[in-house]
Predicted model as a PDB file, atoms N, CA, C, CB and O in Angstrom, pLDDT in the B-factor column:
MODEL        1                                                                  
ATOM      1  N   UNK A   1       4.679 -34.112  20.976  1.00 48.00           N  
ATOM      2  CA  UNK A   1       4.263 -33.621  19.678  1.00 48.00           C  
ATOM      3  C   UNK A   1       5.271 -34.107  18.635  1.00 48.00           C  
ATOM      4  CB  UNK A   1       4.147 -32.065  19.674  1.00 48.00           C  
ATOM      5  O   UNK A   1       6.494 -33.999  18.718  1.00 48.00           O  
ATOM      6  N   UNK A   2       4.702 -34.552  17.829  1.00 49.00           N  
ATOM      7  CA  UNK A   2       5.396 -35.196  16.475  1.00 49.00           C  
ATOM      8  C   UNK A   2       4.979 -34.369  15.521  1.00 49.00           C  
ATOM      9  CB  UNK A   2       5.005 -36.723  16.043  1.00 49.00           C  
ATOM     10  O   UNK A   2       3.779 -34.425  15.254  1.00 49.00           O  
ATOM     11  N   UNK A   3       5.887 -33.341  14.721  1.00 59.00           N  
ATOM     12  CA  UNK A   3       5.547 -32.528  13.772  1.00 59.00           C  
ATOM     13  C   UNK A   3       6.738 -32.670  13.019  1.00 59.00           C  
ATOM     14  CB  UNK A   3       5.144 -31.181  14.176  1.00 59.00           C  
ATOM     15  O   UNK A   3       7.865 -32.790  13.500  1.00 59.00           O  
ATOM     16  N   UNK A   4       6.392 -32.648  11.620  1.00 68.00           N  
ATOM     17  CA  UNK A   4       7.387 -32.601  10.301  1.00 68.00           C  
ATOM     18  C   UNK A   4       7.571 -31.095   9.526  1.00 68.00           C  
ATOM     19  CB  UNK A   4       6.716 -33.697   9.102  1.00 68.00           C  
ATOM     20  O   UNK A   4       6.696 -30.455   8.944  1.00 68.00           O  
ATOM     21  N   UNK A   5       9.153 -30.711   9.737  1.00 63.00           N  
ATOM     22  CA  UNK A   5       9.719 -29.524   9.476  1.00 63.00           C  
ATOM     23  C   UNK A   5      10.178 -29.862   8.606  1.00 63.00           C  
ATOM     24  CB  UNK A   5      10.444 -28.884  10.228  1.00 63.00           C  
ATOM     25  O   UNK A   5      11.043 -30.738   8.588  1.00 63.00           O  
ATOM     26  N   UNK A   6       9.461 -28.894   7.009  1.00 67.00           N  
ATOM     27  CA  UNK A   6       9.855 -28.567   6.025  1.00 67.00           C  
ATOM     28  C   UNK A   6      10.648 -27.480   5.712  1.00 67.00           C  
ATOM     29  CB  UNK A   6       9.086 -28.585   5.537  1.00 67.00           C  
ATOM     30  O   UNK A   6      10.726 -26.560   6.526  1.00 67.00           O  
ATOM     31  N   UNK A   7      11.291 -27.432   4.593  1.00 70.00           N  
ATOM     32  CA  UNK A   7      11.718 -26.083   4.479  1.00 70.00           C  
ATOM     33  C   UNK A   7      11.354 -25.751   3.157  1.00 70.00           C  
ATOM     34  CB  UNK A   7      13.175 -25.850   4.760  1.00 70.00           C  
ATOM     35  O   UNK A   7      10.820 -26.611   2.456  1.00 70.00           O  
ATOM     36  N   UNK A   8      11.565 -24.648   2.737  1.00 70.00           N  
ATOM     37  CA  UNK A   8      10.813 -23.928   1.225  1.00 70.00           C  
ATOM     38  C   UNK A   8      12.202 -23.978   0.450  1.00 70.00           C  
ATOM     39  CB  UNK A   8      10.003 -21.927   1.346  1.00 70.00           C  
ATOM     40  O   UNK A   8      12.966 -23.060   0.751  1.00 70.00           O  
ATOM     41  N   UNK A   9      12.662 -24.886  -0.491  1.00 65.00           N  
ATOM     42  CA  UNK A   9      13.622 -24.917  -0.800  1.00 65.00           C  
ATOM     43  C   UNK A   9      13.979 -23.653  -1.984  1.00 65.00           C  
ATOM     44  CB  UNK A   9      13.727 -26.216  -1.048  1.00 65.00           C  
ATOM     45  O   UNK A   9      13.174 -23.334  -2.859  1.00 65.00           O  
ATOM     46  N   UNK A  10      14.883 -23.235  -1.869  1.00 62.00           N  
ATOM     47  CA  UNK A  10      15.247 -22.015  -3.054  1.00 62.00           C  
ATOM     48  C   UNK A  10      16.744 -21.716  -3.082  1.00 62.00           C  
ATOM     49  CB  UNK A  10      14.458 -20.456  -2.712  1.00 62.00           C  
ATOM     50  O   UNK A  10      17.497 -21.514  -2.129  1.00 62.00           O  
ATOM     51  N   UNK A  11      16.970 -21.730  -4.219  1.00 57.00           N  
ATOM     52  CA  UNK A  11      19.007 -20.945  -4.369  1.00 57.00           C  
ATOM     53  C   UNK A  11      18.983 -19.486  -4.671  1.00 57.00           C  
ATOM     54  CB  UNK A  11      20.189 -21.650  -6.033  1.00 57.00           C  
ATOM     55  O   UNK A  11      18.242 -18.622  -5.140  1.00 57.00           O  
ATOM     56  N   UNK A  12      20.185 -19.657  -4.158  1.00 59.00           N  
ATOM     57  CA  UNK A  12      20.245 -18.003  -4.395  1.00 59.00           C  
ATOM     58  C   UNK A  12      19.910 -17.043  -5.590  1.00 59.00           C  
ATOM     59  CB  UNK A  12      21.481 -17.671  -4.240  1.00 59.00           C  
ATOM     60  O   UNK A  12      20.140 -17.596  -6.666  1.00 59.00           O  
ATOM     61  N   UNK A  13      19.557 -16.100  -5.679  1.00 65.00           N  
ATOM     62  CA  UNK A  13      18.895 -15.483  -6.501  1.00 65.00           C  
ATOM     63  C   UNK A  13      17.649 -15.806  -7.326  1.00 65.00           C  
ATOM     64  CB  UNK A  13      19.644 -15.234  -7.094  1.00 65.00           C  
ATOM     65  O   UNK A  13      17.140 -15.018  -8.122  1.00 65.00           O  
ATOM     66  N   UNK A  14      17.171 -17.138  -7.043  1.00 68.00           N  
ATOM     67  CA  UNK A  14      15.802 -17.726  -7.918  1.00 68.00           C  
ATOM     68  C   UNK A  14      14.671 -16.624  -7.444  1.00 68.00           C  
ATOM     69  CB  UNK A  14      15.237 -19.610  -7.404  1.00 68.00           C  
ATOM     70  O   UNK A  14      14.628 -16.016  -6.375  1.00 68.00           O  
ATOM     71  N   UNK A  15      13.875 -16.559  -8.433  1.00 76.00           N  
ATOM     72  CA  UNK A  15      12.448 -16.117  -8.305  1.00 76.00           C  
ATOM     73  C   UNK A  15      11.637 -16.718  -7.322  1.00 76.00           C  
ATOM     74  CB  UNK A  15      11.778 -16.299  -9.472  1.00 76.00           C  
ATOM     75  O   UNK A  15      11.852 -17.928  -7.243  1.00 76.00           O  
ATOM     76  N   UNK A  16      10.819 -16.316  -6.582  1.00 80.00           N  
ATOM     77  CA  UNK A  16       9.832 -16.777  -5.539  1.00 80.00           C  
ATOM     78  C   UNK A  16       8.591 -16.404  -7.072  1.00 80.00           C  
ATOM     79  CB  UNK A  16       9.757 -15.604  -3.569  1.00 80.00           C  
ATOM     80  O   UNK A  16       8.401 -15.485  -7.869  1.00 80.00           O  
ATOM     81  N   UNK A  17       7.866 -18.135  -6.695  1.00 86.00           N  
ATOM     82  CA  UNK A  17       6.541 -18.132  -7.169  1.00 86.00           C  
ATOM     83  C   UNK A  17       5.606 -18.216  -5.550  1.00 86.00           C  
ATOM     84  CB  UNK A  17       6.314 -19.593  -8.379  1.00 86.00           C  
ATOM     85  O   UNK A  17       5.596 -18.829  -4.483  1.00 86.00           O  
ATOM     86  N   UNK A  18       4.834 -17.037  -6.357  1.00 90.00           N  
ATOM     87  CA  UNK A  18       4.093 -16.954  -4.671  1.00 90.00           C  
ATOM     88  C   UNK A  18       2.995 -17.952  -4.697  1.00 90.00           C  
ATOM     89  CB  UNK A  18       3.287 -15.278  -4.184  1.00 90.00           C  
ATOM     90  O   UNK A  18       2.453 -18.376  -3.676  1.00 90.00           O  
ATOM     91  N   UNK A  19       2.635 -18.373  -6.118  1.00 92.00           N  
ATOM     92  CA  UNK A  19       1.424 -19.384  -5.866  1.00 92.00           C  
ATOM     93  C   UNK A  19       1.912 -21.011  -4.879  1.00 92.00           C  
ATOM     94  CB  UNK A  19       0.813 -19.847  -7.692  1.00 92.00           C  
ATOM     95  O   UNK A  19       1.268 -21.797  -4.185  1.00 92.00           O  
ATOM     96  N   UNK A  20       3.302 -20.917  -5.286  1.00 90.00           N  
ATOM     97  CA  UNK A  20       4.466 -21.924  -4.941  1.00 90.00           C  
ATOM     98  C   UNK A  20       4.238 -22.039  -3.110  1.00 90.00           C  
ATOM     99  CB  UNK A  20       6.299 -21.146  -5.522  1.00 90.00           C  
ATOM    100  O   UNK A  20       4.041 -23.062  -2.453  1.00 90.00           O  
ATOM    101  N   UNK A  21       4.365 -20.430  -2.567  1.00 90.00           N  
ATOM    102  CA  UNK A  21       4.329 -19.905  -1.165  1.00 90.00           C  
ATOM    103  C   UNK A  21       3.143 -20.257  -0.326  1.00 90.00           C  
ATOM    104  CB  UNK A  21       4.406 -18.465  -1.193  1.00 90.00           C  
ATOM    105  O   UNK A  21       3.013 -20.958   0.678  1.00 90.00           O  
ATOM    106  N   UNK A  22       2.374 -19.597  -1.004  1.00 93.00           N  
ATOM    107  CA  UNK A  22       0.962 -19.898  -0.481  1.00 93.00           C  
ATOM    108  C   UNK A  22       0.538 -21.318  -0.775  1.00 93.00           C  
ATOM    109  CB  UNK A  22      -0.096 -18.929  -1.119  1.00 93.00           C  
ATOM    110  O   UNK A  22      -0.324 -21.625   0.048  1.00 93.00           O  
ATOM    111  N   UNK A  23       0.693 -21.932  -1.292  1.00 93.00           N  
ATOM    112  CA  UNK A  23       0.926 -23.365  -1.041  1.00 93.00           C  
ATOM    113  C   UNK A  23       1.380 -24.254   0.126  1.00 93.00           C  
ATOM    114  CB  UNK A  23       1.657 -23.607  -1.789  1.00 93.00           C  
ATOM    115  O   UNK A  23       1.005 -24.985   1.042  1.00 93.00           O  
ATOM    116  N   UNK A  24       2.714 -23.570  -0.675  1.00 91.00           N  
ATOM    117  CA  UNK A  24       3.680 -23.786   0.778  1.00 91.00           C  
ATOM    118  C   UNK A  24       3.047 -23.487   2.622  1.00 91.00           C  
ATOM    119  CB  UNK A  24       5.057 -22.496   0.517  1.00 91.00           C  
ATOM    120  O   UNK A  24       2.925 -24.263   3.570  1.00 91.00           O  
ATOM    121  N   UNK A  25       2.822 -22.275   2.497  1.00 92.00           N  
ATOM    122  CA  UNK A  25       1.767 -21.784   3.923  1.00 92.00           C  
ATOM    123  C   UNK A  25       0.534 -22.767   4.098  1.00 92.00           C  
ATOM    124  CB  UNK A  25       0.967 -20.056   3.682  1.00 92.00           C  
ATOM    125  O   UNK A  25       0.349 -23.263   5.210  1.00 92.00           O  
ATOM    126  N   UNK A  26      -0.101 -22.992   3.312  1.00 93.00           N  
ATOM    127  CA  UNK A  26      -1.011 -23.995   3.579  1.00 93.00           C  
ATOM    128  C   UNK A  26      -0.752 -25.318   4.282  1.00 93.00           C  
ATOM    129  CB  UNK A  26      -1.462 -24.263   2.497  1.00 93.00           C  
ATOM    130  O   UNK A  26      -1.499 -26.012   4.972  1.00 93.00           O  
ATOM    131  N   UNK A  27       0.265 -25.441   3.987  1.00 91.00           N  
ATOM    132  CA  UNK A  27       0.355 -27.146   4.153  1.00 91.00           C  
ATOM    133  C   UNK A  27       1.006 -27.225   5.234  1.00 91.00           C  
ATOM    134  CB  UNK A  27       1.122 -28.079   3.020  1.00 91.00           C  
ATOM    135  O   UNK A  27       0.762 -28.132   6.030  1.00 91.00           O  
ATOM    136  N   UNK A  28       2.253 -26.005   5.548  1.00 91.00           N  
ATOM    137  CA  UNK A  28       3.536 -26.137   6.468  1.00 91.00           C  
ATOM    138  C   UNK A  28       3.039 -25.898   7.774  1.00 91.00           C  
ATOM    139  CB  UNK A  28       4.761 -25.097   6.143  1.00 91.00           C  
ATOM    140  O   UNK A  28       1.956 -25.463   8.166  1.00 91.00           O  
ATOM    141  N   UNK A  29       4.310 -26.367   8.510  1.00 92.00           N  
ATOM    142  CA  UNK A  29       3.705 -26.445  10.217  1.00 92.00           C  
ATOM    143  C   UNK A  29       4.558 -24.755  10.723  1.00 92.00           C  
ATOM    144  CB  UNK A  29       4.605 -28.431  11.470  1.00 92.00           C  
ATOM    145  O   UNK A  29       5.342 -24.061  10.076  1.00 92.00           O  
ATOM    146  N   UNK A  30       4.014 -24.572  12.027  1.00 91.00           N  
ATOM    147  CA  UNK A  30       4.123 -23.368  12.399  1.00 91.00           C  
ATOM    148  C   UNK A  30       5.487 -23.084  12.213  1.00 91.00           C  
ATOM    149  CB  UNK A  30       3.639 -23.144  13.649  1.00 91.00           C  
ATOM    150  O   UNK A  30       5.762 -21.938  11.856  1.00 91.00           O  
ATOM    151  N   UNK A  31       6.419 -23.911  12.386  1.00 91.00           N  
ATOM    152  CA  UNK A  31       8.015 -23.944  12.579  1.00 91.00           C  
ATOM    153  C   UNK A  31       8.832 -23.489  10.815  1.00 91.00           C  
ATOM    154  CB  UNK A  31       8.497 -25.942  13.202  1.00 91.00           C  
ATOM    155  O   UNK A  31       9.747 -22.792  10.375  1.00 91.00           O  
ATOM    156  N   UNK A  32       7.683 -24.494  10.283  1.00 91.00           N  
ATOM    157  CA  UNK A  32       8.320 -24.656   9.093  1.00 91.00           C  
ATOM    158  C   UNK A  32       8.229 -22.928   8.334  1.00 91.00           C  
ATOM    159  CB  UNK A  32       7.463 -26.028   8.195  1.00 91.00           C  
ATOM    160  O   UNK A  32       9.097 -22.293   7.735  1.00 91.00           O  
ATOM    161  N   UNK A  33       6.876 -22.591   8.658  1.00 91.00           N  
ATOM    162  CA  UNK A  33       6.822 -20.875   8.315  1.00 91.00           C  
ATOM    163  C   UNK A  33       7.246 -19.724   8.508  1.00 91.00           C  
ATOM    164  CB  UNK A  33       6.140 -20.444   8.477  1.00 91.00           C  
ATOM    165  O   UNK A  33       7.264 -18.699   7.827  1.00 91.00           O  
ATOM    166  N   UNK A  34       7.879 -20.224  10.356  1.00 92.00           N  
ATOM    167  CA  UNK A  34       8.844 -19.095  10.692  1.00 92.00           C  
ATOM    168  C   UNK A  34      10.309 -19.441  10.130  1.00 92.00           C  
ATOM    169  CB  UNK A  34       8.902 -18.869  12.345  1.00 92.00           C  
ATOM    170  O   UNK A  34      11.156 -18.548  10.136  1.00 92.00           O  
ATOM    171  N   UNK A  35      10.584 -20.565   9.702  1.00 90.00           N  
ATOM    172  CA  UNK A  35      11.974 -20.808   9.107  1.00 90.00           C  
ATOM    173  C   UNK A  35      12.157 -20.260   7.918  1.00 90.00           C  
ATOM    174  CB  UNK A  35      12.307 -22.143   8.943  1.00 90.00           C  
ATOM    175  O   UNK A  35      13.242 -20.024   7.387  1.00 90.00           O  
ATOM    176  N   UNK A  36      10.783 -19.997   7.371  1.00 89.00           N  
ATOM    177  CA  UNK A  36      10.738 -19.331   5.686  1.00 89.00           C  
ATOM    178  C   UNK A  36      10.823 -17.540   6.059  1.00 89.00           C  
ATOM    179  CB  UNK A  36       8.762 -19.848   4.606  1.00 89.00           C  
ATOM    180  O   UNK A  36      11.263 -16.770   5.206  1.00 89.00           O  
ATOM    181  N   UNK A  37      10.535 -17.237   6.882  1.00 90.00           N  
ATOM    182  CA  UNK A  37      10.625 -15.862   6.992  1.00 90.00           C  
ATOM    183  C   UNK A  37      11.453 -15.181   7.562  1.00 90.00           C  
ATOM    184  CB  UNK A  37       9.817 -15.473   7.374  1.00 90.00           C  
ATOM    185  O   UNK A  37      11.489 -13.953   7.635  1.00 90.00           O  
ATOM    186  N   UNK A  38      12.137 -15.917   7.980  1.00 89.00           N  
ATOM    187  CA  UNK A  38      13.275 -15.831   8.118  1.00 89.00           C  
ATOM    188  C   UNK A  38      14.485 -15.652   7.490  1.00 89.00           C  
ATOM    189  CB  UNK A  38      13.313 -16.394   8.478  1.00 89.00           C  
ATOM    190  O   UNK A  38      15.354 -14.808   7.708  1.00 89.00           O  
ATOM    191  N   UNK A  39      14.439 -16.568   6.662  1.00 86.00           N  
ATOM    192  CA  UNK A  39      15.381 -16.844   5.531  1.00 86.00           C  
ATOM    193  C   UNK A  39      14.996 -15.807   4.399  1.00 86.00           C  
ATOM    194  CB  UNK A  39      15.259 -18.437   4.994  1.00 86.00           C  
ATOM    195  O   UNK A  39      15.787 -15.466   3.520  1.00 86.00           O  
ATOM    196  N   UNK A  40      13.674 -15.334   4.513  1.00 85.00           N  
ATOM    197  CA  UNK A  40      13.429 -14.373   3.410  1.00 85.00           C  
ATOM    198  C   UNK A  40      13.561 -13.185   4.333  1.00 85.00           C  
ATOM    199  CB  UNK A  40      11.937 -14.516   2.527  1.00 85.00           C  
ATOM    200  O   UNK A  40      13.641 -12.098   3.761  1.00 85.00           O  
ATOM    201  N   UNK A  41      13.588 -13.185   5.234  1.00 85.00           N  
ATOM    202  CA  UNK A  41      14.067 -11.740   5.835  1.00 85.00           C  
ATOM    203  C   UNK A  41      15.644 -11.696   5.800  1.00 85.00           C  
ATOM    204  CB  UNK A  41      13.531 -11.505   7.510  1.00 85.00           C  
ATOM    205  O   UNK A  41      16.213 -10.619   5.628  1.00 85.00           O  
ATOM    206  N   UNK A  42      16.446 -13.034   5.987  1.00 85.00           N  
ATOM    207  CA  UNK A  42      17.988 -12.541   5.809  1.00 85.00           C  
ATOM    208  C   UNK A  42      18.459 -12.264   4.564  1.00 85.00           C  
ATOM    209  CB  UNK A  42      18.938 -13.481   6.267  1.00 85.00           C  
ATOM    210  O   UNK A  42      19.482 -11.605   4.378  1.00 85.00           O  
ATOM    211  N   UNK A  43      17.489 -12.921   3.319  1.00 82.00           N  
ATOM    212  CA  UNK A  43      18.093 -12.680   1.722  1.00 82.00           C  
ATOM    213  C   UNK A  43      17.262 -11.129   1.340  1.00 82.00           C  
ATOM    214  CB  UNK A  43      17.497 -14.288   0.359  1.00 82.00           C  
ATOM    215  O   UNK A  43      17.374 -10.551   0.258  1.00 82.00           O  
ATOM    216  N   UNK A  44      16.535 -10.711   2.360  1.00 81.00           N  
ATOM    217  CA  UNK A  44      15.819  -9.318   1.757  1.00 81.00           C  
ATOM    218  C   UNK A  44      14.647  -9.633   0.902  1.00 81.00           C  
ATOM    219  CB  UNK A  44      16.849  -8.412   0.794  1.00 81.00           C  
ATOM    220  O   UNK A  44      14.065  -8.578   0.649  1.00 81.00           O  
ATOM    221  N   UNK A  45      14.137 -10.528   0.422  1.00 80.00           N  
ATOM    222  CA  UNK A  45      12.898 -10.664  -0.071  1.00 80.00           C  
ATOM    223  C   UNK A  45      12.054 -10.493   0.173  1.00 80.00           C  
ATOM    224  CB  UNK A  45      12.620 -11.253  -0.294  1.00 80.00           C  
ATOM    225  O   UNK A  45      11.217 -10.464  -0.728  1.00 80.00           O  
ATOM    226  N   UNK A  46      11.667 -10.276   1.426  1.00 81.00           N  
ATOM    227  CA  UNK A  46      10.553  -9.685   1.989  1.00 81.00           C  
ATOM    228  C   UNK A  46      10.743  -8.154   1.340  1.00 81.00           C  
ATOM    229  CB  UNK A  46      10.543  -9.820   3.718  1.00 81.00           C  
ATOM    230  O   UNK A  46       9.904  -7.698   0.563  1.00 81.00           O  
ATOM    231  N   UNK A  47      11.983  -7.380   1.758  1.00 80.00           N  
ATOM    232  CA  UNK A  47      11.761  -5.950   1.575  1.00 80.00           C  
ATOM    233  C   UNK A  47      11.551  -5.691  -0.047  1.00 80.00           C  
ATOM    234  CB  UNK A  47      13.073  -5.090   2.208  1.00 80.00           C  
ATOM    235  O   UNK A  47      10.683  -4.916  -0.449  1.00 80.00           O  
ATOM    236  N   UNK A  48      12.598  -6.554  -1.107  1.00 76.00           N  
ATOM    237  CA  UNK A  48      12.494  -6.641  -2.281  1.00 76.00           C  
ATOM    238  C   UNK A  48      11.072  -6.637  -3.386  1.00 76.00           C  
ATOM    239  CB  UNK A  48      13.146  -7.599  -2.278  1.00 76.00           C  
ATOM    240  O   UNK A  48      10.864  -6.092  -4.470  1.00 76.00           O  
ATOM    241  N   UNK A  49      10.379  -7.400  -2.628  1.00 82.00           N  
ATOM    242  CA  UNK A  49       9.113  -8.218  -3.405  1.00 82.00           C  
ATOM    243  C   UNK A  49       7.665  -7.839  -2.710  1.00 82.00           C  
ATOM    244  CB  UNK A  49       9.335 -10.056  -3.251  1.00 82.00           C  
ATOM    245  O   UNK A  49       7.158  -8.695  -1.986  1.00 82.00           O  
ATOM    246  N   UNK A  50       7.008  -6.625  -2.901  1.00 87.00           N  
ATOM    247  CA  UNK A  50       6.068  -5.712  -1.943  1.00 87.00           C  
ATOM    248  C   UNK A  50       4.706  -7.021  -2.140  1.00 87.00           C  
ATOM    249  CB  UNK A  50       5.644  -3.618  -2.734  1.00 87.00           C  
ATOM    250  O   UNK A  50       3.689  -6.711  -1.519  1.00 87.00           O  
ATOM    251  N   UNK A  51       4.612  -8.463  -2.959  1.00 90.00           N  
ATOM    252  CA  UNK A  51       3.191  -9.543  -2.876  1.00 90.00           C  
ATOM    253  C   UNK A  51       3.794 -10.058  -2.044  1.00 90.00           C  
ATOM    254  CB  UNK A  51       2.557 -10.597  -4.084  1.00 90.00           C  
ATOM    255  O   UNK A  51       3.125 -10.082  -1.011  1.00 90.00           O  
ATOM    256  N   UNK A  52       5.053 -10.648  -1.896  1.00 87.00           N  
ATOM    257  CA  UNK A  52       5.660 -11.190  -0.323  1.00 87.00           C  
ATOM    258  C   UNK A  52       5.572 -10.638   0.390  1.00 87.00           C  
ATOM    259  CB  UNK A  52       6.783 -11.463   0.018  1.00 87.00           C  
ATOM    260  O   UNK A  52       5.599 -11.466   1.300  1.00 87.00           O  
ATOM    261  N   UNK A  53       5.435  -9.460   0.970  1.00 89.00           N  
ATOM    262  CA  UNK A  53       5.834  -9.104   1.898  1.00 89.00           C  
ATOM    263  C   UNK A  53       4.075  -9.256   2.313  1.00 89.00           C  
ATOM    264  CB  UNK A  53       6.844  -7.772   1.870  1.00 89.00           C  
ATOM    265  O   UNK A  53       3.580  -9.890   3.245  1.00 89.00           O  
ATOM    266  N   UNK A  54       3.467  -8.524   1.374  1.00 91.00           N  
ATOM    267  CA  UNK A  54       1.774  -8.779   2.461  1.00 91.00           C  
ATOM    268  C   UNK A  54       1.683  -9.802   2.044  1.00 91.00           C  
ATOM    269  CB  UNK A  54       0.151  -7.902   2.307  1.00 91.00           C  
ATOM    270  O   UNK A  54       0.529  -9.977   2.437  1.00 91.00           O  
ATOM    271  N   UNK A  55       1.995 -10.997   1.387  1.00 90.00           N  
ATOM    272  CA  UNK A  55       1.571 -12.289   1.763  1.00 90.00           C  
ATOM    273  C   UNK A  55       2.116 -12.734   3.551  1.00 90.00           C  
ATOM    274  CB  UNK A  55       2.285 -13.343   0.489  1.00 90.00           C  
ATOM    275  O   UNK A  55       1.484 -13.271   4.460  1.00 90.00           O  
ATOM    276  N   UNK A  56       3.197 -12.345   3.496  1.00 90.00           N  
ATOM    277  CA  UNK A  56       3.878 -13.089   4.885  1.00 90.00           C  
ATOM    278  C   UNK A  56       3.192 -12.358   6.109  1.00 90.00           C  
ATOM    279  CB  UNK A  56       5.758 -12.865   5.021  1.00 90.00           C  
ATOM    280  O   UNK A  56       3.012 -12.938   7.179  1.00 90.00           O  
ATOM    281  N   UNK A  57       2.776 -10.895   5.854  1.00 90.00           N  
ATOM    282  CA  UNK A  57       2.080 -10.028   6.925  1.00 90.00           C  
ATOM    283  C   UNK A  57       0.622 -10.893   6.969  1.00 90.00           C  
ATOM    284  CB  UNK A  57       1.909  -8.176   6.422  1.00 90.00           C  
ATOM    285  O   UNK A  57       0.139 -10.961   8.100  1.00 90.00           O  
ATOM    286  N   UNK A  58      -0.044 -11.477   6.032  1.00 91.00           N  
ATOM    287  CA  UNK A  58      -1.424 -11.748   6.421  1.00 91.00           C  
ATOM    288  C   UNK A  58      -1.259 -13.384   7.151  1.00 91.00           C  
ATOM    289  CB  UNK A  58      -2.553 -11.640   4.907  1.00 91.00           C  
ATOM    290  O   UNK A  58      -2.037 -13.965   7.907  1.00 91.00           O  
ATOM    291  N   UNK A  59       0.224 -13.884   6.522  1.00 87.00           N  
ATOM    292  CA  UNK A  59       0.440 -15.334   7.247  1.00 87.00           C  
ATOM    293  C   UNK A  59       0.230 -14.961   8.722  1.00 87.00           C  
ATOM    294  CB  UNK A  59       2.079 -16.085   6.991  1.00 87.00           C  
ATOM    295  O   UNK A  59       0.317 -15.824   9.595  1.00 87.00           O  
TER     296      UNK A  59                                                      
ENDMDL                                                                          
END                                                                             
């Protein structure tokens, strides 16, 4: 399997555009999505931002 791992690029403290996300989910490979939720589970954005969080629950 040949698959291309993206990542959702963001600095610290920037705003998440979720239209940006769901984008992002569309296009990204399975790897690339758990690497994003990740990273938004270690900066707290998930708990922070209640459209992220059911966006990433319906991912």
């Amino acid at each position: 399997m040949n698959s291309k791992h993206y990542i959702y690029k963001r600095e610290k403290d920037m705003q998440i555009n979720l239209d940006d996300v769901k984008s992002f989910f569309n296009s990204a490979t399975t790897e690339s999505k758990l690497a994003f939720i990740r990273d938004a589970q270690f900066t707290y954005l998930i708990s922070d931002d209640i459209e992220l969080k059911e966006l990433v629950i319906n991912e």
